[in-house]
C-alpha atoms as a printed R data frame, in Angstrom:
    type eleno elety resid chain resno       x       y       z
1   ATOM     1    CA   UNK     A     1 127.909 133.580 172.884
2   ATOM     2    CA   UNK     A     2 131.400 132.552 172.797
3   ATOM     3    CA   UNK     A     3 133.231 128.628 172.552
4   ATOM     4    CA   UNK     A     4 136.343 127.963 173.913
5   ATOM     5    CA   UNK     A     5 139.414 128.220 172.268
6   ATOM     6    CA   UNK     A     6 142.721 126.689 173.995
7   ATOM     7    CA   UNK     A     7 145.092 129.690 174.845
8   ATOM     8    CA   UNK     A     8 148.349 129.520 172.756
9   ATOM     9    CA   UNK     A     9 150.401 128.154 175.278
10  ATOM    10    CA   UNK     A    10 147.952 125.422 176.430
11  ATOM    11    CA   UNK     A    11 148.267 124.527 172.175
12  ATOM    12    CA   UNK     A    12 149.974 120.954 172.382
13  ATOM    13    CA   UNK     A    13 152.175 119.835 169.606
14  ATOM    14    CA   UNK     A    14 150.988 115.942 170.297
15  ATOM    15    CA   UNK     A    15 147.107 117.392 170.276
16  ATOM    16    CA   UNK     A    16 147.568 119.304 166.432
17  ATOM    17    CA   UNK     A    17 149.410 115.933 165.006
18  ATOM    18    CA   UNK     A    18 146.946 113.780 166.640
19  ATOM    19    CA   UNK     A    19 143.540 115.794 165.171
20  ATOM    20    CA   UNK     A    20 145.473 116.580 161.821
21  ATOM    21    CA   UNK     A    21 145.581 112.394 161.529
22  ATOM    22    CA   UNK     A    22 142.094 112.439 160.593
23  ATOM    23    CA   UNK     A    23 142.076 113.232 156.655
24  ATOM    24    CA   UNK     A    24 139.057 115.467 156.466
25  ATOM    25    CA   UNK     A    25 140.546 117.368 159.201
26  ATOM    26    CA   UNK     A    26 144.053 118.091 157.303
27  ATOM    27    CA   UNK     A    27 141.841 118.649 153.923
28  ATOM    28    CA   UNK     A    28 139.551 121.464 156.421
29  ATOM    29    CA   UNK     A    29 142.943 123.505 157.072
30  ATOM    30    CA   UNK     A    30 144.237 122.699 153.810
31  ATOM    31    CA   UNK     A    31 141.205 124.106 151.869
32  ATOM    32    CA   UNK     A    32 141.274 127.196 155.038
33  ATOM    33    CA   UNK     A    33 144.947 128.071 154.304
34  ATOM    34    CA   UNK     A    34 144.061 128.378 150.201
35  ATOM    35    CA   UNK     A    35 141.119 131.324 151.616
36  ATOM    36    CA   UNK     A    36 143.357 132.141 154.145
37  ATOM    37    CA   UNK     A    37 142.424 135.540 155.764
38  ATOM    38    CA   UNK     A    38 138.834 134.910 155.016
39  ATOM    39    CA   UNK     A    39 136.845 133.397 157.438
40  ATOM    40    CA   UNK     A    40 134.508 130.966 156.118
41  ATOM    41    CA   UNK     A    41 131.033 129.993 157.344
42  ATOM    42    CA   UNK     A    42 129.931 126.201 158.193
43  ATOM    43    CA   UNK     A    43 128.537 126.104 155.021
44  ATOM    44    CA   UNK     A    44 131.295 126.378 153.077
45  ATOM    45    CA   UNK     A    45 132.826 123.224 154.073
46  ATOM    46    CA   UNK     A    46 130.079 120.795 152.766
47  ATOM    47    CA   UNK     A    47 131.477 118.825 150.642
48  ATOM    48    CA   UNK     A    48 133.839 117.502 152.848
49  ATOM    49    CA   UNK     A    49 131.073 116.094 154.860
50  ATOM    50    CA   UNK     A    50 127.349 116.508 156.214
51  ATOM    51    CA   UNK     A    51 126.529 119.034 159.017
52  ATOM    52    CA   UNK     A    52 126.821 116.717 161.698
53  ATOM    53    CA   UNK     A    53 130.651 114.902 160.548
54  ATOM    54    CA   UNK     A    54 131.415 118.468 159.974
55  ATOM    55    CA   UNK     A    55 130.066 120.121 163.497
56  ATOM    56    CA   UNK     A    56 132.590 117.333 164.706
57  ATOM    57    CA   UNK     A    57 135.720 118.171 162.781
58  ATOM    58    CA   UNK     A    58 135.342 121.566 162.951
59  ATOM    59    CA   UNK     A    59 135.120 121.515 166.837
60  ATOM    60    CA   UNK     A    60 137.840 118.507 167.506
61  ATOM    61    CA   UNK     A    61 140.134 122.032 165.219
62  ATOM    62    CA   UNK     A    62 138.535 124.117 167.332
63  ATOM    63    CA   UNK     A    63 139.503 122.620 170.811
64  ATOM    64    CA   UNK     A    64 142.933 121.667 169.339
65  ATOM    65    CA   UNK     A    65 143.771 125.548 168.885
66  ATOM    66    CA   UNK     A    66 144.278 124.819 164.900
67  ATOM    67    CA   UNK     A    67 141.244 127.059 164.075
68  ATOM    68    CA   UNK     A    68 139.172 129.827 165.553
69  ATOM    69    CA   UNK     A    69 135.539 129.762 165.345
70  ATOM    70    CA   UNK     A    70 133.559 133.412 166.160
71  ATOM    71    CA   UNK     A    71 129.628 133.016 166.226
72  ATOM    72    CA   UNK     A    72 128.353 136.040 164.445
73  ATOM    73    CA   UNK     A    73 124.300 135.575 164.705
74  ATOM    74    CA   UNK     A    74 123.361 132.489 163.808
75  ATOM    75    CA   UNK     A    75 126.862 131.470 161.805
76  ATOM    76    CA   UNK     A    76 129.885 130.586 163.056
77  ATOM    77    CA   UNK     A    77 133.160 132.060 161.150
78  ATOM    78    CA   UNK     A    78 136.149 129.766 160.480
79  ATOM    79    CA   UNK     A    79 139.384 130.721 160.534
80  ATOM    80    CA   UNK     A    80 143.296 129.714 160.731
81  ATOM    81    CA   UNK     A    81 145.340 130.399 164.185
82  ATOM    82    CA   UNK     A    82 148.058 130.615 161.889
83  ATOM    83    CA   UNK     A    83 149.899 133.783 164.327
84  ATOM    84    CA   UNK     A    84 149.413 131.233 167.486
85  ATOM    85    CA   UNK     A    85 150.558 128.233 165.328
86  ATOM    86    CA   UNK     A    86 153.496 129.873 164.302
87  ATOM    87    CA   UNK     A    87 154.830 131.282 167.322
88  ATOM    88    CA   UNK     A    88 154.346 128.384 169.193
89  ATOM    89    CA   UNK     A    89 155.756 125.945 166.223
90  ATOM    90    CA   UNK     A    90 157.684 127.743 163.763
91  ATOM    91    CA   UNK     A    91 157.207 126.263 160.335
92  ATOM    92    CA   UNK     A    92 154.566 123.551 161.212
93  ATOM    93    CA   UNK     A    93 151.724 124.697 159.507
94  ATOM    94    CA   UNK     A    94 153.638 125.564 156.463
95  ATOM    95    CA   UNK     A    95 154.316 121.702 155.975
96  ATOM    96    CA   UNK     A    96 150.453 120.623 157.361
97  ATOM    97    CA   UNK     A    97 149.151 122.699 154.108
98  ATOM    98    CA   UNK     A    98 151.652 121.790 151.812
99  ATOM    99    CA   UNK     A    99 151.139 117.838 153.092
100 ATOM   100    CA   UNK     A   100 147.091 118.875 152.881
101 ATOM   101    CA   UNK     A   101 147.575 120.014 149.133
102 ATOM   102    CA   UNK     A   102 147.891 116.219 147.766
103 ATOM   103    CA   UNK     A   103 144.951 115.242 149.321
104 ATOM   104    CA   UNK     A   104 142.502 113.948 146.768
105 ATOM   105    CA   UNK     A   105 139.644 115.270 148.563
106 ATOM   106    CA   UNK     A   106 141.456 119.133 147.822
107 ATOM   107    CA   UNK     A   107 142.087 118.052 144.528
108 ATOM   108    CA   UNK     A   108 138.479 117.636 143.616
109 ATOM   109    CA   UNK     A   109 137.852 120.696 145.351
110 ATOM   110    CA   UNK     A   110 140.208 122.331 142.816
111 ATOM   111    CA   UNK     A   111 139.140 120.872 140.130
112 ATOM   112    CA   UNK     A   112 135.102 122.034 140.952
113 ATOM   113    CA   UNK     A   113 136.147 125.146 142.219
């Protein structure tokens, strides 16, 4: 089974501002870009919100082409589309996940972690 991911051309610049609006969404690639290179399960992201809040954030990042999500069994793998993000907008997610760092939702996350 695969979802659909936006090709990197079809990534709009008005679509990634507009779902990065939503606080828990900017503190989901915030808290990605700190384990970036890893991808992280579902589960991972729990305290930012229960299964079902989170099943929505994660796909509105999903179909905005911020992340990529690759069911392995019965997970489903997390991950930055940092090389897509890039090309298409140099320097853009740099200042999303430095913006994402003072969120006080990451900082209790650091301070826990």
């Amino acid at each position: 089974m695969s979802l659909p991911h936006p090709n990197p051309d079809q990534i709009s610049l008005a679509n990634v501002l507009a779902v990065l609006g939503d606080q828990t969404r900017l503190a989901i690639v915030g808290y990605l870009a700190r384990n970036e290179g890893v991808a992280m399960s579902c589960g991972q992201f729990l305290d930012f919100g229960s299964k079902t809040n989170l099943s929505y954030h994660l796909a509105k990042l999903r179909e905005a082409g911020i992340t990529k999500t690759e069911v392995s069994g019965t997970s489903r793998l997390i991950s930055l589309r940092r090389g897509d993000l890039d090309s298409r907008f140099p320097g853009l997610l740099d200042s999303i996940v430095t913006a994402a760092r003072d969120l006080p939702l990451l900082e209790r996350l650091k301070d826990d972690g």
